[in-house]
N, C-alpha and C positions, 0 to 999 in steps of 0.2 A: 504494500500500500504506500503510493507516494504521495506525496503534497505538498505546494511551493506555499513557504512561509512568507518570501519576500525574493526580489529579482536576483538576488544573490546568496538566499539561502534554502533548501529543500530539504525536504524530511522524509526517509525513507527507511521503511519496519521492513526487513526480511528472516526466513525463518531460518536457525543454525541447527543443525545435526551434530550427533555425536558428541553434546556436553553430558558431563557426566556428574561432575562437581566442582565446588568453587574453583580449584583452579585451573577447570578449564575456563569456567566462565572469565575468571580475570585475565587467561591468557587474550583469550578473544577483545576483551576489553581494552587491553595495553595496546593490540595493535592495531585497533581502528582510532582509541586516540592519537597515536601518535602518527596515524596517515597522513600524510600532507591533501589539505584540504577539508576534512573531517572538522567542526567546530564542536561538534560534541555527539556521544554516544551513549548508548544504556543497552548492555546486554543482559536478559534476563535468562535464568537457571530453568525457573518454574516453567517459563511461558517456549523457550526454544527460540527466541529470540533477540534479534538486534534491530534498534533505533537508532539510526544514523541520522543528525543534522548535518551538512554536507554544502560545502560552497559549489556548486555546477557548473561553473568555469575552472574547475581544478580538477576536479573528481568526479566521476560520471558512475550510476548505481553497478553497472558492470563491475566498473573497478572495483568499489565496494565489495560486493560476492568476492572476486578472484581475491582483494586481502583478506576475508577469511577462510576461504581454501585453504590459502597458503600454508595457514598454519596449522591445517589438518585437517580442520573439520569441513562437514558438508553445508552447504549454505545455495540456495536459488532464487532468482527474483520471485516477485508476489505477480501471480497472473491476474494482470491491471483490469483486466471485466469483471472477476470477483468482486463485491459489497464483502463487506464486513464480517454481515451474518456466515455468506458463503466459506470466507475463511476463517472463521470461526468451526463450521461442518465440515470443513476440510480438518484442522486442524484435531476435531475428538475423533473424527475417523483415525487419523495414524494415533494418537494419544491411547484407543481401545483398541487396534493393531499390536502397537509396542507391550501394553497390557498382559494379552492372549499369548506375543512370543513371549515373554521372560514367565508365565505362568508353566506351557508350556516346558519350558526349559529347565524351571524350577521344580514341575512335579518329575521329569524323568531324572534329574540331579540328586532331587533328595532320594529318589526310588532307589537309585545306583547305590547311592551313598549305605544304603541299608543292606546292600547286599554285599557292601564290598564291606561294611563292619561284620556278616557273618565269616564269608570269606579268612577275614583278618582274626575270627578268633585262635584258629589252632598256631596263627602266629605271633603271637602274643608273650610267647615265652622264644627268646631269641637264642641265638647260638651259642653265648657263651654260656647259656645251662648245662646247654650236649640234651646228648640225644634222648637216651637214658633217664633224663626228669622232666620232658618233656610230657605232658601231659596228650600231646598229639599222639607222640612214639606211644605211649603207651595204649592209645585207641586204637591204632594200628597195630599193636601184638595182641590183643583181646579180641580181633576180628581176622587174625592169618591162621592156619593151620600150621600144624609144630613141623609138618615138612618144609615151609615155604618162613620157617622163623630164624634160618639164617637169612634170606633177604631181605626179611623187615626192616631193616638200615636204609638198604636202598628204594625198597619201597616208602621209606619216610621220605629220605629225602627227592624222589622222584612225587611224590604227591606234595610236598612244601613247593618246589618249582612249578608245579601246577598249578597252587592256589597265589601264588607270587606272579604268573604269568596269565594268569585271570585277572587277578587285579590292577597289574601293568594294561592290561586291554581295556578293561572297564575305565578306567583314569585317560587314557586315551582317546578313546570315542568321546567324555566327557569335556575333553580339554579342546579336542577339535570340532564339537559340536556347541557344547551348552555355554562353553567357557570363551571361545573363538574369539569374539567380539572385545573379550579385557586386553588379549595379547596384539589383535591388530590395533588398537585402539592405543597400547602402551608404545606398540614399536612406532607408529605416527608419532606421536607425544616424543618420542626419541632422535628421529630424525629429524624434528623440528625445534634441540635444544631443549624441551620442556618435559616435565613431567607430572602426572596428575594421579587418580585416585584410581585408572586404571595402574600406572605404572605401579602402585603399592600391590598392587592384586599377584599381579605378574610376578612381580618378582618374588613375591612369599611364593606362592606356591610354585613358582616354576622351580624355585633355589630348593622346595621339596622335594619337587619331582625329579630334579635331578638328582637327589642325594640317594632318592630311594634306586632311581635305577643304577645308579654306584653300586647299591646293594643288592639289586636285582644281578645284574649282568657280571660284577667281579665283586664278591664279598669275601673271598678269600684273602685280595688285596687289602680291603678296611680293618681284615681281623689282622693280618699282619704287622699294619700301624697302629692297633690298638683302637680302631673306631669300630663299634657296633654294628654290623648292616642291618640296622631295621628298616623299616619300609614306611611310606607316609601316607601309601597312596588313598587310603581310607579318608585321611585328613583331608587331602587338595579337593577330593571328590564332596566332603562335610561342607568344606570351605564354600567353594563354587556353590555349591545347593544354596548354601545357605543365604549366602549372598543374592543372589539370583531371588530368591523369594523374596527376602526385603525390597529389592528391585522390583517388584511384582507389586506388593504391598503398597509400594511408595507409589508409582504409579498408576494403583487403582486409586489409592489418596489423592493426588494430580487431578484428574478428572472429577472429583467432589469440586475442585474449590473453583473450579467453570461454571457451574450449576448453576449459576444467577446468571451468565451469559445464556446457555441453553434454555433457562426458563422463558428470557426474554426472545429468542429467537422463535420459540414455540409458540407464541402470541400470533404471531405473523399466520393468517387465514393462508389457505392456495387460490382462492377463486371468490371474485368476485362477484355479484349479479347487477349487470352495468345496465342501461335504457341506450340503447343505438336503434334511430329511425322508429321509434314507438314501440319496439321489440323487447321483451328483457330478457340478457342473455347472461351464463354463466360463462367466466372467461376467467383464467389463469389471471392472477395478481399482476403479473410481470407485462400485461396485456392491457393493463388500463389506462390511460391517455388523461394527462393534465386537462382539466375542463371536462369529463366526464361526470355522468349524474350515475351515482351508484345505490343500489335500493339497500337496506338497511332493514333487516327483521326482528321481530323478537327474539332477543337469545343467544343472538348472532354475534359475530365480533362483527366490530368496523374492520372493515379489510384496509383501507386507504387513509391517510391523514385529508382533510377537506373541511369545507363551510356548510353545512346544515342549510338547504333549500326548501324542504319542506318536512313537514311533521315538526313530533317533539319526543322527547323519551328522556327518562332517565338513565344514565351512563355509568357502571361500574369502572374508574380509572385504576381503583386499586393496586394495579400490577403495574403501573407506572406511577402513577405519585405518591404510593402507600396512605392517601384517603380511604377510609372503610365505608366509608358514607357515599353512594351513589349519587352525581350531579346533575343537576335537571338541566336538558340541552332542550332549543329552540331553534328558530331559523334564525341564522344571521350568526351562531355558536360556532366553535372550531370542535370540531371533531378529530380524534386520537384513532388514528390506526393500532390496531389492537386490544381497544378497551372491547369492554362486553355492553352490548345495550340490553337492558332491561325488559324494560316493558312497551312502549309505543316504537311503531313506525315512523320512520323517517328517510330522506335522502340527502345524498352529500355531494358534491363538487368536489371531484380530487384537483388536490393544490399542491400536494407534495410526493412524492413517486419517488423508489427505490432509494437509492443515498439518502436523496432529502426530508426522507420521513424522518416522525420526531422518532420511533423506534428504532430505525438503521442509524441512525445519529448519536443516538445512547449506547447501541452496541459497539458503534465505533470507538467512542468514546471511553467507554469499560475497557476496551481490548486496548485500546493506547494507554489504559493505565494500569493496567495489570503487567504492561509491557516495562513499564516503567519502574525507574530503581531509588529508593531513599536514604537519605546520603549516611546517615545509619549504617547500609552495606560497604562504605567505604573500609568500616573497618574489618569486615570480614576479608574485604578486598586485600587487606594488606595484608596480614595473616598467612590466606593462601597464596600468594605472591614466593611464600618461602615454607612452607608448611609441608608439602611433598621431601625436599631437599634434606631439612630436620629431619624428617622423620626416617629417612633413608640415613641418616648417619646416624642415628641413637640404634638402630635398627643393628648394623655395624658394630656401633661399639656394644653393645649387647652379646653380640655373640662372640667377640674380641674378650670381652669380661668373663661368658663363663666357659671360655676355653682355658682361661687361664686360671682361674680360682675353684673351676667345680673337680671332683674329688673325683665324681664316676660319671661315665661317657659324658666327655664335656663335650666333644663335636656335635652329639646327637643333641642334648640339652642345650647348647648355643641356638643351632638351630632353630630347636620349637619353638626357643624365646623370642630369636628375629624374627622367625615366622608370624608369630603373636603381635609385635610391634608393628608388623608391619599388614597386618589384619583391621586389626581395631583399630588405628589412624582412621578417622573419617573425616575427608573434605566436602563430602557430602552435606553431612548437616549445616556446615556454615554456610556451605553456599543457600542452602532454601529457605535458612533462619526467618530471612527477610521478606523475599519475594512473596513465599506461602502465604505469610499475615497481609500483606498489601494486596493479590486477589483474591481474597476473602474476604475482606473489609470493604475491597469497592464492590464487589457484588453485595455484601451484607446493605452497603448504601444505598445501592440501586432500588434494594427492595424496600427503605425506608425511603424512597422520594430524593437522595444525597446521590449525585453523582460527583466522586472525586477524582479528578484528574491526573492523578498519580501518586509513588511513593513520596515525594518530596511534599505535596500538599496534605499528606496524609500526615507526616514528620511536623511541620510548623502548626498543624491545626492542634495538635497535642502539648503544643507550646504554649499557647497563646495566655494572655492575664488580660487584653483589654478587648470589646467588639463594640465599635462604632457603626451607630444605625443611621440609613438615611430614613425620612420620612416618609416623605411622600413614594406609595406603592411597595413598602416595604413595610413599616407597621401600621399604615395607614391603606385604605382601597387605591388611592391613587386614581380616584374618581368623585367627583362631588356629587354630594345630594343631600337633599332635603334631609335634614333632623328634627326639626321642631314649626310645626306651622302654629302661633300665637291669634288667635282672631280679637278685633276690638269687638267691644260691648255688643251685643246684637248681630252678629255677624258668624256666619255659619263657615265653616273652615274650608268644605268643599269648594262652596264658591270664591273665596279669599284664593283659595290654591287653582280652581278655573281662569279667574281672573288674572293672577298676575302668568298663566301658564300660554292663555290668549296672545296677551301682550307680550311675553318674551319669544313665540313663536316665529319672530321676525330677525332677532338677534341672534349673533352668531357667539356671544363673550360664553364661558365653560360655566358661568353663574345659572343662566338660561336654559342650557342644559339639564342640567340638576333639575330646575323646575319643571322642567317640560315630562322628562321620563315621570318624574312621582304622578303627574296629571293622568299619564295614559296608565300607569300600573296601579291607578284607582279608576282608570273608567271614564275620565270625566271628559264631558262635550264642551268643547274650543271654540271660540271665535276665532275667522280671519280680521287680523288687525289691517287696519290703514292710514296711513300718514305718519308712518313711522320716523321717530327722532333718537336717538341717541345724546347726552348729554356726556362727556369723557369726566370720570371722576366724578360722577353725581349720578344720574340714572338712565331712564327710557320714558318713553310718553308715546300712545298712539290713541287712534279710535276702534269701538270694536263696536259697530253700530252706531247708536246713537249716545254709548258712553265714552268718556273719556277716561282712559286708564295711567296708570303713572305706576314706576319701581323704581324704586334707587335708596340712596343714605336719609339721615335727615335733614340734612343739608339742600337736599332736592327736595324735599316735601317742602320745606319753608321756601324756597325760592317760588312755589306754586300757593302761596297762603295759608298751607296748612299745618298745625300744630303738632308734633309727632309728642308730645311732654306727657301724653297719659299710655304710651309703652316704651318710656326712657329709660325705664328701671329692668324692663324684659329685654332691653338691647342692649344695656351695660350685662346683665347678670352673662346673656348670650356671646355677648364678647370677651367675655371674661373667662369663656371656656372652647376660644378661640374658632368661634364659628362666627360668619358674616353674617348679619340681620339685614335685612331686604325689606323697606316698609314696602306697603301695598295702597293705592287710593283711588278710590273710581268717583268720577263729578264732583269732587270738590271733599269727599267723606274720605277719612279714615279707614280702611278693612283690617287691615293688622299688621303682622311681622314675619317673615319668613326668614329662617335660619337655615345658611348652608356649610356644607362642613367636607373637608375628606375623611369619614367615618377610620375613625379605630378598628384594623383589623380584627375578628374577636380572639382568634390566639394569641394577639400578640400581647397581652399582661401575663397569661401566662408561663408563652413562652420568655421573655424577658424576666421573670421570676427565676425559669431554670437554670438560662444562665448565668443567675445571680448565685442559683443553689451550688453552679459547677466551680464558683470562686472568681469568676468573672465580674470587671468593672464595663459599664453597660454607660454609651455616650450617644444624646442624642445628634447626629450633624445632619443642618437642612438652609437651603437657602430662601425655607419661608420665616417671616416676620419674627420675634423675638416672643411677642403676647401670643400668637396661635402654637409654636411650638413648646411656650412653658408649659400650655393650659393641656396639649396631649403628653407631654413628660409627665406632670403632675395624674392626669388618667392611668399612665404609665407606671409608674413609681422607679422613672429615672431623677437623679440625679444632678447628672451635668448634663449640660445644654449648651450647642454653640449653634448661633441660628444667625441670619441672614449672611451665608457666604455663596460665593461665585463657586464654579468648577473648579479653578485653582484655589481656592481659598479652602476647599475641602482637604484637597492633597496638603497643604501647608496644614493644617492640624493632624493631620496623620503623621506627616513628619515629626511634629512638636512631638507628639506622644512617644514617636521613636526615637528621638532623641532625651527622652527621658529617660530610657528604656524598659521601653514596654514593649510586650509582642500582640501587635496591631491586627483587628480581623476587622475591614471594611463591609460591611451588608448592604449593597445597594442595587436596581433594577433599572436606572435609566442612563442616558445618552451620557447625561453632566455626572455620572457616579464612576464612571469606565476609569477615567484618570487616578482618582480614590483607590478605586479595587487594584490598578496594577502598583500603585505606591504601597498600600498594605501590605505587610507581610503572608495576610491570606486574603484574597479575594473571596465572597462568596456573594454571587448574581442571585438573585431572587428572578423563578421562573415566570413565564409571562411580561418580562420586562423583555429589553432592548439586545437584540445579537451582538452588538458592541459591550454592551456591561455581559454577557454570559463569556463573550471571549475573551473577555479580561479578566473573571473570575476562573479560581484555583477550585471552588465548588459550585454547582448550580445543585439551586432547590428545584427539585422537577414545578413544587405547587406553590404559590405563594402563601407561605406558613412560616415564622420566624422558628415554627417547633424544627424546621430541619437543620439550621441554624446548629442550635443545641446540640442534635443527633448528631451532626457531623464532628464538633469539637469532642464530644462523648466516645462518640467510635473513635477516633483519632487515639484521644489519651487508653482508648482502652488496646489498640492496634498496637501502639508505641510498648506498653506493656508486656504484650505478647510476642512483640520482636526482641525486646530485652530478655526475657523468659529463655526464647528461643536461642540466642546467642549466648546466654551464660550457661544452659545444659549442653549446646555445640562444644562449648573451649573448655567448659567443666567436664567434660566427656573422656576428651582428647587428655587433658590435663591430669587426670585420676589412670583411665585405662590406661596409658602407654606405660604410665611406669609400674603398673600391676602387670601386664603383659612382659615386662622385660624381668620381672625377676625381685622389686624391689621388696617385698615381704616375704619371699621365702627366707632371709637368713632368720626373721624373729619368729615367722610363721609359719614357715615349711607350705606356703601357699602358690601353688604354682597355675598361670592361667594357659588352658590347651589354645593353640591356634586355632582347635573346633567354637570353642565358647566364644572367643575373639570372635571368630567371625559370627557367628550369634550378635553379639554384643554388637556391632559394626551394625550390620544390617536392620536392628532394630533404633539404633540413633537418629536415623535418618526417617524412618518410621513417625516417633516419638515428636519430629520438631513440626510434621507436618499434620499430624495427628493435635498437636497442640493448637496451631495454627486454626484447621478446622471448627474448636471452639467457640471463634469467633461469631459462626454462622448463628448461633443458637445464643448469642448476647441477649440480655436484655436490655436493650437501650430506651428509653422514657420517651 
């Protein structure tokens, strides 16, 4: 998937084969940073891919793929007709592919492994017993007859070479079949300078398999030197199985923490029923045509994003903005490809198709940020940078150690101990410490209405101590209307709200508005006005028949001779809780007061409560008047207030606050909040605002709700936790087993760990951090 950020910079996600663990991920990393041309990169473990920013007069996506060949691994361009979703389905397809072979692989491993432990019992007692206390010899002369018990010698040891050359075979087929993939994968990694968590594989047990076939093929020679020929091959075969099934395990884990992707993909209807030529046909999705009228049933999804032309229904969005409360849709309403419609008939006008629905645009969006890395993982980055290389020299001096200090078979017990070290190493778990928690948590968002844009937005939202609100369309409708209709003495309220609704029916100011919708969403019959006047800063005046009508301050009432002094006190009280009072007057009388307001969204007390609960300081910033913005703080129960500022003036109080330092989250939905939200250290757009404030935000709320606000900072600190969790059992892992593998407690404890348990223990680490990770899913976030 490509796509130009600017004439000079492009962004391109392709997908990498053959990582394995962190440091193959950080190999691939170091060398597309350091490409000429490359401005920045993000290779992810979890996801199988790389995010290249990329200058296009340097570097062309070709290039890109052929640098990470280079360095071993497989990599392809993204086939550019593909949407999101499709690679997404491409994408679980090889993911339950990969699955099925290491299952596969792992059940015939472990099966082997159980026969080559039977195999290995009558060898168990080695040569330097003799023959004679061998337990085998002895099953072998309680099953010969007394003529054929001078050859029991030979028939021992002609049956020990046959169980020794069975298990030579079985380890063989093992190693070139189930195992294959570690040793080409190490000897890349070798030709390439580098080395990873295959090469730890390889070389334990390959340094086994060759010690056993030392002892296979010449153990005459070992006993000569005074080394043991035992055999290991039971062990490489334990190893591999075991291995391989963590591998299995982990990658059916892998495919869990997509599941918000897939959920969302499975929204997506196949066929529409479109109106072409008075007909109504059923037609593949892929088949509908911008400006199409699509019919819309009970029960049905919306197949298409569009404008509601006729009917009404109510709308389950549920599964995109995590509302549980179905919305009542009309004509002239946008319609969400993929909700559920309830109960009424309706049709829609597609307006948005393939990419540009709001569905393929969330999946895009989730899959670029799952792709995405938080800076968090730097440290693991560093680590495995040098973490293979260590571990291949403790590994070393391990078996250097108990050659030289162990009493009995030191080569043999060197060995198992390197083997072990070099078993239980796992680069594994650090590399998915991170990734795993980060798409988990943005599919966990998606399903809460929180779409986050990646690890690093995920990192700073968990940071944060201050969230600066704009007003208008953010804790407010971002729509005026009617609050309070006031009528004078004798005066009936309908007609007060007819009357001034008449008379504004000619003006275009957003006051007028207000009035107008409350008229028709009561019903009420309008006059056409005429002789329409406006007044700038004072009111309106027209005729509506034979009356003459008047709106405006009181200012304009007195300029007409009329006394507005017996509703002075209902226009102070009104202004005092920052709503505009509007007197009303028809032939020379009084009618009353109308107050208009941008209404208090109703979550928003208390959501801004929440995030008072999560330790956040809560600031209102808006560029309307000082008295309407106190009087919704004060509705509010904020605090601090900073009101009538310009679009730059917003940015400069965002700095001030960071320069105090605090860690800044902007909330805002329109054109003039865009500058704010990229200054902030977190952006987060409130949905149904302006594509400029969503693409300047770090989080988009699917719905406008300040509750997702909250959930996003909540997920975040709780994400940020479970990535810390994750990395302190990776290094606490590594940190504990290597040196229980090498030997460090046998001299107080006689405690010695087999390269079988090792590898146990290895395959299950990697398990554990993704297994943690998945957690996530099942939070409870408020």
């Amino acid at each position: 998937m490509t796509s130009t950020i600017s004439p000079t910079r492009d962004r391109i996600a392709f997908p990498v084969t053959g990582m394995t663990c962190a440091a193959c991920q950080g190999r691939v990393q170091r060398t597309l940073e350091q490409t000429p041309g490359v401005l920045d990169a993000a290779v992810n473990l979890m996801t199988g891919t790389a995010t290249v920013t990329y200058d296009p007069a340097t570097i062309s996506p070709d290039a890109l793929v052929g640098t990470v060949r280079d360095t071993g691994y497989g990599a392809e361009l993204p086939v550019a007709s593909r949407t999101a979703a499709e690679e997404q389905v491409a994408h679980d397809i090889a993911q339950e592919g990969e699955y099925q072979e290491l299952r596969r692989k792992a059940v015939f491993t472990l099966g082997a492994a159980l026969v080559s432990m039977i195999l290995s019992m009558p060898l168990m007692t080695g040569h330097r017993h003799g023959a004679a206390a061998d337990p085998f010899m002895q099953l072998v002369m309680r099953h010969v007859s007394p003529p054929l018990e001078a050859a029991a010698p030979w028939l021992y040891a002609l049956s020990r070479e046959v169980l020794v050359g069975a298990l030579f075979a079985l380890t063989l087929g093992v190693l070139l079949w189930s195992g294959r993939h570690f040793y080409t994968r190490a000897w890349a990694a070798f030709r390439h300078h580098s080395a990873d968590m295959n090469t730890l594989i390889a070389v334990g047990t390959g340094a086994a398999t060759l010690y056993s076939l030392v002892a296979t093929f010449a153990p005459g020679w070992m006993l000569s030197h005074g080394i043991a020929p035992d055999v290991y091959y039971e062990a490489v075969i334990f190893i591999i199985g075991l291995i391989l099934a963590g591998n299995a395990l982990e990658a059916r884990a892998k495919r869990q923490t997509s599941s918000a992707i897939r959920g969302l993909i499975a929204l997506q209807p196949d066929t529409a029923r479109v109106l072409r030529d008075g007909a109504e046909l059923e037609l593949p999705v892929s088949e509908v045509a911008r400006g199409d009228i699509v019919v819309v049933r009970p029960g049905e999804r919306v197949p298409v994003d569009g404008e509601i032309v006729f009917g009404s229904s109510a709308v389950d969005e549920s599964m995109l903005t995590g509302e549980s409360m179905p919305v009542a849709k009309h004509a002239g309403d946008r319609a969400i490809g993929g909700t559920v419609n309830r109960t009424g008939a309706f049709r829609v006008r597609a307006t948005a198709l393939g990419a540009e629905s709001t569905l393929a645009r969330i999946v895009t969006l989730m899959r670029e940020a799952q792709g995405s890395r938080a800076p968090i993982q730097h440290l693991a980055d560093r680590i495995s940078a040098v973490f293979v290389p260590v571990v291949i020299s403790i590994a070393i001096a391990t078996f250097v150690l108990w050659y030289l200090l162990a009493a009995d078979a030191p080569v043999g017990r060197g060995l198992a101990a390197a083997v072990a070290v070099l078993i239980i190493a796992c680069p594994c778990a650090m590399g998915l410490a991170v990734p795993t928690a980060v798409m988990v948590a943005t599919g966990r968002g998606a399903a809460l209405g929180v779409l986050i844009k990646g690890g690093e937005a995920l990192q700073r939202a968990g940071s944060l101590d201050t969230v600066v609100l704009d007003k208008t369309g953010t804790v407010t409708e971002g729509r005026p209307a009617v609050t309070d209709i006031v009528p004078a003495r004798g005066i009936d309220p309908d007609r007060l709200l007819a009357d001034a609704a008449s008379l504004e029916r000619a003006s275009e100011h957003p006051l007028a508005e207000a009035i107008l919708r409350a008229a028709r969403e009561r019903g009420l019959p309008l006059a056409d006005p005429t002789g329409f006047e406006a007044v700038v800063g004072r009111g309106v005046r027209a005729m509506a028949g034979e009356r003459a009508l008047f709106a405006g301050n009181a200012a304009f009432m007195r300029d007409w001779g009329l006394d507005p002094a017996s509703l002075a006190d209902d226009e102070a009280r009104l202004g005092s809780q920052g709503k505009t009072p509007v007197y009303v007057a028809a032939n020379g009388a009084l009618l009353g007061l109308i107050a208009i307001a941008d209404p208090v969204r109703p979550s928003s007390r208390d959501a801004i409560a929440r995030l008072r609960q999560l330790g956040l300081d809560v600031v209102l910033l808006t560029g309307d008047n000082r008295r309407t913005a106190e009087a919704v703080a004060r509705a509010l129960g904020i605090e601090h207030v900073t009101a009538d500022v310009l679009p730059d003036g917003k940015v400069e109080e965002v700095r001030r606050l960071q320069q105090e330092g605090r860690a800044v989250a902007m909330v805002g939905d329109g054109v003039n909040d865009a500058p704010a939200l990229a200054q902030a250290d977190l952006g987060i757009s409130v949905g149904g605002g302006s594509d400029i404030a969503v693409d300047a935000g770090d989080v988009t709320l699917v719905r406008p709700d300040l509750h997702g606000a909250a959930r996003a900072i909540e997920l975040s600190r709780r994400t940020m936790r479970t990535m810390r969790q994750n990395l302190f059992w990776a290094f606490a892992y590594n940190v504990i087993g290597i040196p229980v593998a090498a030997g460090i407690l046998y001299p107080s404890f006689g405690i010695l760990l087999s390269p079988i348990l090792a590898s146990a223990a290895m395959a299950l680490s990697s398990v554990s951090v993704v297994t943690n990770s998945l957690r996530l899913r099942r939070a409870r976030i408020a």
